[in-house]
N, C-alpha and C positions, 0 to 999 in steps of 0.2 A: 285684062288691061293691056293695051297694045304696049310696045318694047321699044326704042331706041336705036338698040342693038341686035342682032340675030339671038337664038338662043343657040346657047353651046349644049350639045348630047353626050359629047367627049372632052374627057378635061384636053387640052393640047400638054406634049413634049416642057414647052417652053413654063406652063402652068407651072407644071409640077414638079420640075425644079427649084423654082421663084416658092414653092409651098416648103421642099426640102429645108431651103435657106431661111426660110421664116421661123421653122420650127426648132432650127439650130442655132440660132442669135438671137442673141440680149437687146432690146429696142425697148425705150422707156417712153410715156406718155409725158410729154411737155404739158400741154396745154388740150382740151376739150370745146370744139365749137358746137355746140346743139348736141344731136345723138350720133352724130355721123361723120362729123366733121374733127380732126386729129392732128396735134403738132408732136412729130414724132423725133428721137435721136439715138441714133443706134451706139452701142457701145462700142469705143476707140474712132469714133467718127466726131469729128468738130459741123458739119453740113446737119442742119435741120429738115426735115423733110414736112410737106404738107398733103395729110391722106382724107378725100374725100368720099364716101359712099354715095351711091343715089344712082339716075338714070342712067350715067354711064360714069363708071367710076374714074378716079383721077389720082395721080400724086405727081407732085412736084419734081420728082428724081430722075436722071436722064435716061436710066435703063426700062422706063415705062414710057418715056418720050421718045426715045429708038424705038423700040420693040412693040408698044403700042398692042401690049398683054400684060397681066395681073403682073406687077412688081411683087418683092418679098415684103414691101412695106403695107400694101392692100392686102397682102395673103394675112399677113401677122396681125392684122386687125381682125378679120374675119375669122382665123382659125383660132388666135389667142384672147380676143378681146370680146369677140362673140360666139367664141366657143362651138364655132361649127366643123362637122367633121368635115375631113376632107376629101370622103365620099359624098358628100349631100352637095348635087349639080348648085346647089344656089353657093356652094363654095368658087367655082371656078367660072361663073359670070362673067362678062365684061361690064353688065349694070344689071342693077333691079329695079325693078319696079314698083310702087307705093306699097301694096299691098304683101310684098316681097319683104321691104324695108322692114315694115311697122313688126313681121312676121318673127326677123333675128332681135328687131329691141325688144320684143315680149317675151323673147327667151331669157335673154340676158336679162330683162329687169324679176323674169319667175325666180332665175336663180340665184340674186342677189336678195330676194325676198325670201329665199326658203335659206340663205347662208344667214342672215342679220336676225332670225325671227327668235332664235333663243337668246343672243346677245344681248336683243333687244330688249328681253325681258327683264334680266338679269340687271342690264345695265339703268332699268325704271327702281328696280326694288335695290338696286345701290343710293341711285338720286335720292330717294324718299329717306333711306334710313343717314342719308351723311349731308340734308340740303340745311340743315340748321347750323353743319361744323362750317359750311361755305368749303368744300375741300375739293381737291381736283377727282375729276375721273379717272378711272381706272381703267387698265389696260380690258382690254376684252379676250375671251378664252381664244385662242387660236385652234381650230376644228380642220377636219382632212375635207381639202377640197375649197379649204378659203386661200385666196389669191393676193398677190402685191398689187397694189391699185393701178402701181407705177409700172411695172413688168412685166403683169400678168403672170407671175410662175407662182404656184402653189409653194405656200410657207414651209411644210413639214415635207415636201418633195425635197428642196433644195437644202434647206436647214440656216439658209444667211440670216445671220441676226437682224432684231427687226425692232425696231423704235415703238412708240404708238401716242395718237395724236391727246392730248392733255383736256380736250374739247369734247369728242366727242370717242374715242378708247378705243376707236380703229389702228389696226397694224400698218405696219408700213416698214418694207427692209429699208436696212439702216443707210447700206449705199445708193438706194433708191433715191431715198431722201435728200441725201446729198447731192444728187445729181437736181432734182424737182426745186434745192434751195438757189444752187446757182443761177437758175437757169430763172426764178424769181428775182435772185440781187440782178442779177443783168438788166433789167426789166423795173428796175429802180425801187421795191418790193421792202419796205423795212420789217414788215411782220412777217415769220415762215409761217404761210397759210396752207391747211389738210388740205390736199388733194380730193378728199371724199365731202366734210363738209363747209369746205372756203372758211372757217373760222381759224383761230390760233390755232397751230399745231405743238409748238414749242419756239422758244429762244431759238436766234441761231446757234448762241454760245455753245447751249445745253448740245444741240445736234455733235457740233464740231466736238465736244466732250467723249458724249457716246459715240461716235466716230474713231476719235484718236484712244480712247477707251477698249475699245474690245480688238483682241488680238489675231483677226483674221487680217485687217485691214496694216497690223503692226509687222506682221510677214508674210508678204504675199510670192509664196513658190509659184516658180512657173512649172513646176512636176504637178499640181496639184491641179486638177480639172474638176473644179467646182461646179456644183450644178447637177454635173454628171453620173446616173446612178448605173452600178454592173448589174446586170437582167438576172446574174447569175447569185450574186453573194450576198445583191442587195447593198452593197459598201459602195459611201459617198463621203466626200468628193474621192475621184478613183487617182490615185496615188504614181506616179510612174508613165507606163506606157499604156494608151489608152484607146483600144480597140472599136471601131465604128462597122457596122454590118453592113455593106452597100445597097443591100436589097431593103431589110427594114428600118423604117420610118425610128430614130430616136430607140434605137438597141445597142448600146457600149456594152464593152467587157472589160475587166480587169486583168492583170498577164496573167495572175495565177487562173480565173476562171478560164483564161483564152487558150492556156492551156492544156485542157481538160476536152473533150467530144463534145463541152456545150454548145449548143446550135451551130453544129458542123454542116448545117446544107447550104452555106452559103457562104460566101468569101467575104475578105474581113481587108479595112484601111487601118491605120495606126498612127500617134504621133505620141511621144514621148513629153515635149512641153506645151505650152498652151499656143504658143508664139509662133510653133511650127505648122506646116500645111501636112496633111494628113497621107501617108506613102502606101504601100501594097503592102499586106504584109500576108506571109505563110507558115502554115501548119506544121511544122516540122514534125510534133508528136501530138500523135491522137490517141484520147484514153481516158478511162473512165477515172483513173488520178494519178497524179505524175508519180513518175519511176521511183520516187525518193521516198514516197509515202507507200507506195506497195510493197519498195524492198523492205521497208523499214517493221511492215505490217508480217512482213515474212519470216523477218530472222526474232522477232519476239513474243514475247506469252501477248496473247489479245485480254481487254480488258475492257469495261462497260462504258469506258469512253472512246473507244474502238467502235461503237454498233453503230453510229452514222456514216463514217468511213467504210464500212462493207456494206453498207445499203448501197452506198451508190457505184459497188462494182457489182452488184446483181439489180438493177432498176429494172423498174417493170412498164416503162414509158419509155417511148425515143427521148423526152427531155428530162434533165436530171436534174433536181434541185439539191441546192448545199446548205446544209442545216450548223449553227454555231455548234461545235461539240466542247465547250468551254465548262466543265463542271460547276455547278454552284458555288461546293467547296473551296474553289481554285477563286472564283470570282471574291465571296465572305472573307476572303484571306488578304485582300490587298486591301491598303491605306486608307479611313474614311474619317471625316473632323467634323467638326460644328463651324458652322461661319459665326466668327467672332466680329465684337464691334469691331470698326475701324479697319477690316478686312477688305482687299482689294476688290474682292468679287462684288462687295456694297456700290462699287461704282460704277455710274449711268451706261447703261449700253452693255456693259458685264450680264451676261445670262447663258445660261442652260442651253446648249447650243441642240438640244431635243426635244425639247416641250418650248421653249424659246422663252420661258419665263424668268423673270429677274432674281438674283439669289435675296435669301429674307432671313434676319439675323435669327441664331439660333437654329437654321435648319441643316440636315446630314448630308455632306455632299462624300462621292468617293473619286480616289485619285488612279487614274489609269498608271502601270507600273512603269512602260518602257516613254511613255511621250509627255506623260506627267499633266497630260487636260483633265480637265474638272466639271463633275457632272452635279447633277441633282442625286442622290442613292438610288432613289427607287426609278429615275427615269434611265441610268446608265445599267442597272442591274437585270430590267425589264431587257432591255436592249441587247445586252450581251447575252443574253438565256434564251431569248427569244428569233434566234436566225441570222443576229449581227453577230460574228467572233474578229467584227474590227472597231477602232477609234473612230465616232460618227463624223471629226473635226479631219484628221487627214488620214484616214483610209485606210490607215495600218493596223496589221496584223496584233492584234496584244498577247491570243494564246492560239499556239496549236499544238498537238499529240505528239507531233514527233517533235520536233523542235524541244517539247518539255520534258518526253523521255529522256532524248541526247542529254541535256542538261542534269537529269536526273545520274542518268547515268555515268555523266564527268564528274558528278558529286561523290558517287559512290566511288570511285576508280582512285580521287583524290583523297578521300580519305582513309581510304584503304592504305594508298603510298605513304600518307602521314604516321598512318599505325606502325606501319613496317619503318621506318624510321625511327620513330622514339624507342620500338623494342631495341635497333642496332645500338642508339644510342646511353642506353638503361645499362649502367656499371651492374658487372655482376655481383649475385650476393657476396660478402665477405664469409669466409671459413677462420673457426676458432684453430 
């Protein structure tokens, strides 16, 4: 099929910066014209933008009206919305053409047919067994690799709590929604209509509820870089100061991982709040683990929650991976209840900020010790045992080895000075 535009063999300079910036911003779907067509708004931006695909692609925004190359708002479509790599030459086009077009909506519609196909089922043999109670829908399972309709970011990547529509039992993140409802009222809109199937999604009350409800939205730190997962530790949102790889594509670290030899062949930017532009930062110490933790490992008896801390100062790979060493026992030992009636966690938007599911009276949740968030038992315990030895909600640290020796060992010191006390103070025996 003949072209419009030349064909690109090279992505350009200008591309794949404009792809950088796509893959690093929040842009939520307003509104859907046909398969191609997109009312897009970026987040901390009031300007709308209009992205079009086809013969030769377009958007309304003036850095594609100067430059008169792919914008972040075309790339973010293409890389996020149609899930193309951004190796694949039909990524960094200036148009495609028919047979081009039809080629990324059969992806995209294969992969929403292979992500709904169990939902699907599940959610027939719900209808059948509750269509005589008349009762609402139920939420549908959230799986790795299902998406924000509005955002595009994968659920269990990010962890932001997520709504789901009362019609048809699609997810939907909770701030997503709130952006997708204004942006409805505006537009004179009395129903909040699903985004996936245009029927009722819920009240707006209910939204505004589960909004002012769950407590991500109740304190929002500007230390906290949500979103953002460390390559290393696996801990999200990453806590503090928050390391960016110049060379690879969407690879942060954490200080404490940044700290370490992890993926030291390449230079690293950094910014401490969210609000800040991102500065140079350098390596002062390079090691397979900081000083404090190998002095610490030096001056005392090693112990079997020691064996992942000396694996990774003999690895057997240039990359070193960090495993939680959080003992079970240590884990069995902190605070866990029943959700009782009338229990805070019963309300709307309240949920499991790791399976994303809503709490259900009666069932086990446990309490983290230093930050005091509250999980499902089995979904926070999985969690901690299994590679996480941080809080999934802000990033921090709950146990490590040295930190609990020291402790351990202020316990002993204290009570030791307490013994030695009461004996000074203990009247001697009386003599006849």
């Amino acid at each position: 099929m003949s072209r419009s535009v030349p064909y690109r063999r090279e992505i350009t300079d200008a591309c794949n910066w404009h792809q950088d910036q796509a893959l690093n911003s929040t842009i939520y779907i307003l509104y859907q014209t046909g398969p191609t067509g997109f009312l897009l708004n970026e987040e901390g931006e009031t300007k709308k933008f209009k992205v079009f695909l086809g013969d030769i692609h377009n958007c309304t925004c003036s850095v594609f009206k100067k430059e008169k190359d792919l914008c972040k708002h075309i790339c973010w479509i293409i890389l996020k919305k149609f899930r193309l790599s951004r190796d694949d030459p039909l990524a960094w086009q200036l148009g495609l053409n028919e047979r081009e077009i039809n080629q990324i909506i059969r992806g995209d519609t294969a992969q929403n047919q292979q992500k709904n196909k169990s939902n699907q089922t599940k959610s027939v043999k719900q209808t059948d067994k509750k269509s005589e109670e008349n009762s609402n829908t139920e939420q549908r399972d959230i799986v790795e690799s299902d998406v924000c309709p509005i955002c595009q970011d994968e659920f269990l990547s990010k962890k932001l709590p997520v709504s789901f529509c009362r019609t048809c039992g699609n997810n939907v993140h909770i701030k997503c929604m709130k952006v997708w409802a204004e942006h409805q009222k505006s537009n004179g809109e009395t129903e909040l209509k699903c985004p996936l199937c245009r029927e009722l999604f819920c009240s707006f009350e209910l939204l505004d509820q589960e909004y002012r409800n769950n407590s991500l939205f109740k304190i929002e730190k500007e230390n906290l870089h949500y979103g953002i997962v460390c390559q290393c530790c696996k801990s999200t949102p990453i806590n503090g100061k928050c390391y960016k790889c110049t060379s690879c594509n969407e690879f942060h670290l954490c200080q404490p991982c940044f700290n370490t030899d992890f993926h030291n062949s390449h230079t690293f930017v950094f910014r401490e709040k969210i609000s800040q532009k991102y500065r140079k930062a350098t390596r002062d110490h390079v090691g397979p683990l900081p000083q404090a933790i190998i002095q610490s490992l030096e001056r005392r008896d090693l112990g079997e929650e020691d064996y992942d801390l000396l694996l990774q100062l003999n690895p057997t790979s240039g990359e070193k991976k960090f495993f939680s060493s959080i003992p079970e026992k240590v884990i069995k030992s902190w605070k866990s209840e029943k959700v009782r009636q009338n229990s805070p966690l019963l309300n709307p938007g309240v949920q499991c900020r790791i399976c994303l599911r809503p709490y259900q009276l009666n069932q086990m949740i446990r309490k983290l010790p230093d930050c005091k968030h509250k999980f499902h038992l089995d979904c926070v315990d999985n969690w901690l045992l299994h590679s996480h030895p941080t809080c999934p909600i802000d990033g921090l640290v709950v146990w490590d080895p040295v930190t609990a020796q020291m402790e351990q060992e202020e316990k002993k010191a204290k009570a030791s000075k307490t013994l030695e006390v009461q004996k000074m103070v203990q009247p001697a025996p009386f003599e006849l």
